[in-house]
N, C-alpha and C positions, 0 to 999 in steps of 0.2 A: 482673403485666401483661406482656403481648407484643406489640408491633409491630414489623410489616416494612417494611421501607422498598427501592428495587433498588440496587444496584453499577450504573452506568454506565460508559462510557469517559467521561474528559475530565474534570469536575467533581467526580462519582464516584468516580470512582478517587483524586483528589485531597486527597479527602476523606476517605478510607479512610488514606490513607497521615498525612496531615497531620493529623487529626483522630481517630480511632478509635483506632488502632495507638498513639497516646501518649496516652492517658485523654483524649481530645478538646480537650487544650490545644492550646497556639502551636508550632509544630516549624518553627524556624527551616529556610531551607534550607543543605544539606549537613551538615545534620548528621545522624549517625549515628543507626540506630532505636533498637539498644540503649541509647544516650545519651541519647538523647531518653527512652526510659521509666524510664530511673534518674532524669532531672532530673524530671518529672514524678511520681515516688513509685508508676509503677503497675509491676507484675508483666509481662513477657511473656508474648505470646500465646502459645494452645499448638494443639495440631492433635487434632482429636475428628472419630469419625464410623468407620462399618467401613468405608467407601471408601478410606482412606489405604493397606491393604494393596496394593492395586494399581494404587497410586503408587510401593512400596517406603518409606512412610512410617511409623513408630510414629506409633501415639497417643499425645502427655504430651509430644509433642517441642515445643520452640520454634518457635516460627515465624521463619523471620529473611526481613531484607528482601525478599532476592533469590528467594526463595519466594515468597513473598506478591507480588511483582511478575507473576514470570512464571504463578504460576497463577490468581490473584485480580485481576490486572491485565491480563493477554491473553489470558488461557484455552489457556497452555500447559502442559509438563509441570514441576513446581516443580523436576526437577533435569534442566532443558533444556539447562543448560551442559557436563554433564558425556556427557549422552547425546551432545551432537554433538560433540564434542570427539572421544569413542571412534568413531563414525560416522566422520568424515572422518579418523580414522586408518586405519579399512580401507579408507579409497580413495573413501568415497560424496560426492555431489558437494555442495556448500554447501546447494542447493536440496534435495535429497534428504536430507541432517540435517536438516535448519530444517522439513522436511515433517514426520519422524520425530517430532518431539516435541513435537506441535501436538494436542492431545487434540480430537479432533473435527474441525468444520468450521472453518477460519479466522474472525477475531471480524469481521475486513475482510468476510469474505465475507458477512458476515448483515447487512447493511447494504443498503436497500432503496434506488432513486435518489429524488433530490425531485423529483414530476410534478406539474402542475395537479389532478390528483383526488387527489392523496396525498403526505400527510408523510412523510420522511424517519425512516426504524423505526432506531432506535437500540438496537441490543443490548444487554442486559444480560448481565453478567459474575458476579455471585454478588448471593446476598440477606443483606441486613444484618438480622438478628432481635436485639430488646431484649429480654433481658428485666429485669424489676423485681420485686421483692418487696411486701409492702405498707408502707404510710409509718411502721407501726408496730415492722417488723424492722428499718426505716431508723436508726427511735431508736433501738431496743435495740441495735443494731451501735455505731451511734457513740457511744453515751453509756453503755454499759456497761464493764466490765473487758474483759482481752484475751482470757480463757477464754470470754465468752461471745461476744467479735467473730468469735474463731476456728471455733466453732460454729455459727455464723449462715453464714459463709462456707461453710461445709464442706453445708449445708443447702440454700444458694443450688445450688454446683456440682452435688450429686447432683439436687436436682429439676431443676435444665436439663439435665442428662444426660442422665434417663429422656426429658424433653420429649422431646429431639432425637433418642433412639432410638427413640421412637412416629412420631415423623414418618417417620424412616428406613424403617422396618420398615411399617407401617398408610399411609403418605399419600406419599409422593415417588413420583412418575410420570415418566420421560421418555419424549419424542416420538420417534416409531418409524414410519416406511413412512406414505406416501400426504402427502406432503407436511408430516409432524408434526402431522394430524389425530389419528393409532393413538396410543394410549398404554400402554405398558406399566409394572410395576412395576421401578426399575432393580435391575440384579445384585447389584452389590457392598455401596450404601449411599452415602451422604453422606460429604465431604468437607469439613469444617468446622473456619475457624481460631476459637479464642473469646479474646475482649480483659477483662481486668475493669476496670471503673473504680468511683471512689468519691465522684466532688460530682457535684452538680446544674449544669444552666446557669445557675444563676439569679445575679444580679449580686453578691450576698452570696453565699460558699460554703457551702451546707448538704451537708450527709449525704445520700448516693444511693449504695447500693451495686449494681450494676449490671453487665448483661456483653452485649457482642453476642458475638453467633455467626453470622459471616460465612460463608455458605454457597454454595461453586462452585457455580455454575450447570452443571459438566461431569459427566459419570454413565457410567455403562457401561449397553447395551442389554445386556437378556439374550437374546436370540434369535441373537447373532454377537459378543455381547463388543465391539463398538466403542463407539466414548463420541459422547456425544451432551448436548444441552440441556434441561434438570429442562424440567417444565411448573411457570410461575409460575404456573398457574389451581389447582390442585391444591393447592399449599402455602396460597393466599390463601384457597380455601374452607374449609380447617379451619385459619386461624389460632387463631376465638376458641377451638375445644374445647381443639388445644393451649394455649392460655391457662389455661382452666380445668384442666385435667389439671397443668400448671406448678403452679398455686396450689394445688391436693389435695395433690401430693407435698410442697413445699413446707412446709405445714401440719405433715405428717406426720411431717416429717422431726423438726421444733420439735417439737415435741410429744412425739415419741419421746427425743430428746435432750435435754430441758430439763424438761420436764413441764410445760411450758404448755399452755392451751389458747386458744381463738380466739372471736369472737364478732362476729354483725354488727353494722356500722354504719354510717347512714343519711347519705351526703355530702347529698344533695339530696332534699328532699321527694319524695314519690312515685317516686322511682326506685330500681333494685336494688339492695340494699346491699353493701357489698363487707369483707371477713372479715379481723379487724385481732385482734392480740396481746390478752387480758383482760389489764384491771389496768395497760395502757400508760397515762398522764394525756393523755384527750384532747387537752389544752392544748398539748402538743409537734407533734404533727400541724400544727398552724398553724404552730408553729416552722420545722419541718422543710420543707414544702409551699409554699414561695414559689414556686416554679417551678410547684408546681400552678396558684395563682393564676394567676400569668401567663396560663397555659393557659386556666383558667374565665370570668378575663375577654376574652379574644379571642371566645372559642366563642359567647357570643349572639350576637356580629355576624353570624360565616358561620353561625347558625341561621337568622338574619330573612331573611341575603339569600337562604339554600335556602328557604324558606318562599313568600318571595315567587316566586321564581324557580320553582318545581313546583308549587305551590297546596297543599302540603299539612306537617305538619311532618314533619322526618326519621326513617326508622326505625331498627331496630338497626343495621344495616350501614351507613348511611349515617351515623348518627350517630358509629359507630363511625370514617366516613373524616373528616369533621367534626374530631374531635378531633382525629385526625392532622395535620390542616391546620394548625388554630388552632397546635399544639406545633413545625411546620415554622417558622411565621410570627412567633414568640415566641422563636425559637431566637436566641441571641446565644456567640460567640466566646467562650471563657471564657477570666479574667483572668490574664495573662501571670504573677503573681507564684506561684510554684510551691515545695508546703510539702511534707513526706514525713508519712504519714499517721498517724504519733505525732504530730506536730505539728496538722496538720486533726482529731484527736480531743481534742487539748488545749485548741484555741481551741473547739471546739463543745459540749465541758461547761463552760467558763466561758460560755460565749455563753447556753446552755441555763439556768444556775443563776444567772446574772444576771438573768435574766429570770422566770423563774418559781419560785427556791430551792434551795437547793443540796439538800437535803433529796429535792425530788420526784426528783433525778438519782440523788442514794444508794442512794434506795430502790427502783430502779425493779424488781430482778430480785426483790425482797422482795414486791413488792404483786402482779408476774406470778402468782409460786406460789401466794398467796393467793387471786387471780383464777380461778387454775385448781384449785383444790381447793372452791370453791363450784360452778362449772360440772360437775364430774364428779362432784358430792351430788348435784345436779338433773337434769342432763339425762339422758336414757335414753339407752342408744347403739345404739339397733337397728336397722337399715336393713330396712323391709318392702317388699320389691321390689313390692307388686301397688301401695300407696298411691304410693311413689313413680313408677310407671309412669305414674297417675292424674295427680300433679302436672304430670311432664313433658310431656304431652300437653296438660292445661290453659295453664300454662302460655306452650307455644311454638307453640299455637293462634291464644290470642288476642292474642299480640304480633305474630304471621307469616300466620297465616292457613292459607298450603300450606307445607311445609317437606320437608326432606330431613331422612336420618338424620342427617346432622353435626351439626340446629339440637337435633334431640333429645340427640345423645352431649353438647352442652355443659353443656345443663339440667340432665342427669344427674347430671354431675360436681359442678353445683353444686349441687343437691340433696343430695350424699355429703360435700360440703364443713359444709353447713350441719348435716346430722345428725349427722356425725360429730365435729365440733370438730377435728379433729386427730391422731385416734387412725387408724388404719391400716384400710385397706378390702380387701376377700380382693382378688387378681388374678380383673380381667373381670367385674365386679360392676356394672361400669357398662354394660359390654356387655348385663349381662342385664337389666336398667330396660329399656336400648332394647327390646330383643329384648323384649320382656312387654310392650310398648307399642306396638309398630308389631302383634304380632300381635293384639292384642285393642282395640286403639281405635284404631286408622287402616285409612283403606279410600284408594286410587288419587284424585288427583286432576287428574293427565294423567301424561304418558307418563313423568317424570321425578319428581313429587313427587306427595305424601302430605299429607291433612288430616285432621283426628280424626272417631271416629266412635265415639257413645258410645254404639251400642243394645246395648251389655255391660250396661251402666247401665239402659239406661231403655229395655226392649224397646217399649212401647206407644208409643213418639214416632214416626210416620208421615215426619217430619223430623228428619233425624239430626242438625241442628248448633241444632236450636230449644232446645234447653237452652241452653246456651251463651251464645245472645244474648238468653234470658233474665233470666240469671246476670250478664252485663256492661253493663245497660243505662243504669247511673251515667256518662253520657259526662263528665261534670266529671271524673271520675278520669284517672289518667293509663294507658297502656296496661298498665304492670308494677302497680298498684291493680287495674283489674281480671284482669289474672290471676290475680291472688292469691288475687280473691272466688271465681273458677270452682276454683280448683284446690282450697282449703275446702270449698267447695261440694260435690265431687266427690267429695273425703274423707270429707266428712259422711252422702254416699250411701252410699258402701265401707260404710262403720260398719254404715250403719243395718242394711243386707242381713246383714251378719257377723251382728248380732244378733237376725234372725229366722231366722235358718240355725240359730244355736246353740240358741235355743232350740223349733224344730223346729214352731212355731207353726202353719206352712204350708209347701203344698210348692214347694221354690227354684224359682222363677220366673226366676231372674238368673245370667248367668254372669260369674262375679268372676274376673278374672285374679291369678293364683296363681304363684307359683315350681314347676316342675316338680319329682318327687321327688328329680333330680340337683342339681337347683341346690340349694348350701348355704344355710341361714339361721343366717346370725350371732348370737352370744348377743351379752348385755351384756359389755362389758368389764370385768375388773376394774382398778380402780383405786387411786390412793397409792401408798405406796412404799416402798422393804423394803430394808434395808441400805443404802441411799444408790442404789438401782438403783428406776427405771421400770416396774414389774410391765407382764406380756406379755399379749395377750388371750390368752381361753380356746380350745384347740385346737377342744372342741369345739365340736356345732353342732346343729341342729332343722331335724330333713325335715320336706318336706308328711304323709311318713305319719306322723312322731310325731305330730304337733300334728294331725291325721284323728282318728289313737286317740286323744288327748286329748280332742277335743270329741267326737267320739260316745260317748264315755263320761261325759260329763258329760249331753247329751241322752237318755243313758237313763236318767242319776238324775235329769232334769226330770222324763220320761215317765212314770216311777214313781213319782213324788212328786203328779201330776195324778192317775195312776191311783186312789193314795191317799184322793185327795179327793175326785173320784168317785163314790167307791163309796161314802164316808163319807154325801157327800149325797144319795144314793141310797135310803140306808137309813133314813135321816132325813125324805127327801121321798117318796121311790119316783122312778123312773126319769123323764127327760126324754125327749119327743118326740126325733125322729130325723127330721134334715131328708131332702130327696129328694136323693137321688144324683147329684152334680154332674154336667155335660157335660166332655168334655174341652175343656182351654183352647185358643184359637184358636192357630195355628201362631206368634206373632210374641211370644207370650209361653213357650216352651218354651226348652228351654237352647238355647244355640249350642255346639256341640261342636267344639274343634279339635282335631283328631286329634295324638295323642304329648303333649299337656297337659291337665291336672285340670283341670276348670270346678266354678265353685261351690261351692270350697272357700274355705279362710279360713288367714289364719297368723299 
């Protein structure tokens, strides 16, 4: 999981220093940061992101204080000291250094006055990103050996890595011309300090392996190379895909390293399940999850009071700032007595094996594998880009109604999450779900967003969303229930069309969205394991025209197997009447063609 939260001056910044910077413990004042993260047991920050080259910074570097002050806490340059120091040795005036190494607009200067029609705008200085793994990697880190903690970790770091360079690269916008209306993509990249830590807030110390990634708010424009202010709207609108794109790699990473696999499970009735380690003992998840608690019971209060307060219950995104609330509100100081983290893994398998057997902790990385070598007998591992487009569309339909590409890229991912278990997905695979989803089942629903449109599906429906609300009319259910009937639903259509297509019974009436013949189709993985090594999937892969020549070769041996029999009863009965020679069908049942993609095919 991923939440943002912003850097402020004042509280924020104090919080960043006293809290973040030393695994969120107590950081007495004056003492030293370095000191403070040895007494604390956490690792120093390091500096990630392509923007640090022109700062003159490596990435891998430590962060130290006076860094972190002057660029995380004023929005200057992190080696402002030395820059002005060389300045007012050629002679430049105080004012004139102190200007020189001020990356941008001054932080004073974005500060709006307080008037009778308007608050006081309080700038932000960088954003604080969490992320989390699932409650399941939590146990396996804490409660297993230190080959596997070290693994976990190494899993954790590359999947926020990739996150943070999908943001970089695909989503980070700064404000440019016309008052930072314009937005452009910035030059260089993100500037990013990342903290790790390891317990939870919760009043007992559990397992939380964890990391912000503290991101300057300052960027370079690429149209003149000056620096400027990220757009916060831009990061906020693709937090959750980042989320979900976090959790894919994440998976993948396990999975490739350990030979685990993953499997849903259901926190709360009718809502969407979230992708935990096979073969972890549910039982520890309680253990672990006090802090969740915490959290689930704040959250019905600020439900009822948005409920009452809008008239209606909250949606994804609002449910989403909900739970952020509830976890602000729940947040307590964590306990001054401070252990190094062979110590915090010592108390939490005796804590762990007190509790529920010393045995279920022995065993854990024993019943993983097991878990995941039942998982990859069963499951298929084939991603069909045309059903999953279908899903994603059902779906983030009927949870949203109109939606943007982002609500699709997240659904995607976790669609690739759930089909794949953990095994590795080709690069942009998710891009092509959208891309096969917006072109074949969404049509404009104002000027900015998109609602589905399934007469792919179902030419003869005069109203393009009357399936849908036929398909969801269990209002008892909860909104992620009936997506799930429409999205079956919809698969169950796919199906049926594949199978009057294949065998040739009538002529296609429907246009099925397909993978283009560029786009690859992934085989099965193979699986198990070979010399003590992870076997790799297979290179290759199944175009739309293999799998064309495959079923029209099979519809001609139907053809000629009717013909067969035919003619058998032919000679047996003598010839059947010959009806009258159809009319052509009305225009609304003929294919939809989009030009540069196969329609009504199958793979």
């Amino acid at each position: 999981m991923i939440s943002m939260s912003p850097v402020r001056p004042g509280a924020g910044v104090r919080y960043l220093f006293r809290g973040v910077m030393v695994g969120d413990g107590h950081r007495a004042v004056g003492t030293p940061l370095r000191a403070a993260q040895d007494e604390a047991g956490v690792p120093p920050g390091v500096w990630k992101g392509r923007g640090l080259a022109a700062l003159g910074l490596a990435a891998g570097g430590a962060v130290s204080e006076r860094q972190a002050e002057l660029l995380l806490g004023e929005g200057w340059h992190p080696d402002a000291d030395r820059i002005e120091r060389e300045l007012l040795a050629q002679g430049k005036t105080p004012a004139q250094a102190r200007r020189a190494t001020v990356l941008g607009r001054p932080i004073e200067h974005n500060r709006s006055p307080k008037t009778d029609k308007a608050k006081e705008r309080t700038p932000w200085l960088a954003f604080d990103l969490v992320f989390r793994p699932p409650p399941t990697a939590h146990i396996a880190w804490a409660l297993m050996d230190d080959e596997h903690r070290q693994v976990l970790e190494l899993c954790q770091d590359i999947a926020r890595d990739k996150t943070l360079a999908w943001l970089e690269e695909s989503v980070a916008e700064i404000r440019s011309k016309a008052g930072g209306k314009q937005r452009a993509r910035v030059k260089d990249g993100l500037v990013i300090a990342v903290f790790r830590h390891y317990e939870s807030r919760a009043t007992e110390s559990r397992p939380l392996l964890h990391a912000h990634a503290v991101v300057s708010i300052r960027a370079r424009r690429p149209h003149d190379g000056k620096w400027g202010n990220l757009s916060a709207d831009s990061l906020m609108t693709h937090i959750v895909a980042a989320d979900t794109l976090y959790l894919l790699h994440f998976m993948e990473e396990v999975s490739a390293r350990l030979g685990w696999a993953w499997e849903p499970r259901e926190v709360t009735p009718g809502r969407r399940p979230v992708m935990e380690i096979a073969g972890i003992d549910q039982r520890l998840i309680g253990w672990q999850s006090t802090r969740r608690q915490q959290i689930e019971d704040a959250l019905p209060v600020l439900t009822a009071k948005y409920e009452e307060r809008q008239g209606h219950p909250p949606g994804e995104r609002a449910g989403y700032a909900l739970a952020c609330q509830a976890a602000d509100q729940t947040r307590r100081p964590k306990r001054k007595e401070l252990r190094s983290l062979s110590e915090l893994r010592a108390a939490w398998r005796e804590s762990a094996a007190g509790a529920y057997g010393a045995d279920v902790v022995a065993r854990l990385a024993e019943r993983a594998r097991a878990a995941a070598a039942a998982i990859w007998a069963r499951v298929r591992l084939v991603v069909d880009i045309a059903l999953a487009a279908v899903e994603t569309i059902a779906v983030v339909y009927v949870m949203r109604g109109a939606f943007k590409r982002h609500h699709l890229l997240a659904e995607a991912r976790r669609h690739l999450a759930y089909v794949l278990r953990g095994r590795p997905h080709q690069p942009g695979l998710d891009e092509q779900i959208v891309q096969a989803a917006v072109d074949d089942y969404t049509r404009p629903a104002s000027r900015r967003m998109m609602t589905a449109d399934l007469r792919a599906l179902y030419p003869r429906d005069t109203e393009d969303q009357a399936v849908l609300r036929a398909l969801t009319r269990k209002r008892t259910a909860t909104p992620y229930e009936r997506a799930r009937l429409a999205a079956d639903a919809l698969a169950a259509r796919v199906h049926a069309v594949r199978r009057a297509e294949r065998l040739g019974s009538r002529t296609r009436p429907y246009a099925v969205a397909v993978p283009a013949a560029s786009r690859p189709h992934p085989r099965p993985f193979r699986t198990g394991r070979k010399d003590g090594h992870l076997l790799e999937p297979e290179t290759g892969v199944n175009t739309v025209e293999q799998t064309r020549q495959t079923l029209e070769a099979a519809a001609a041996q139907v053809a000629a197997t009717l013909q067969d029999s035919r003619r058998a009863r032919e000679a047996a009965h003598g010839p059947r009447p010959q009806p009258t020679p159809a009319t052509a069908p009305p225009p609304h049942t003929q294919q939809r063609h989009t030009p540069g993609r196969t329609t009504g095919g199958v793979t």
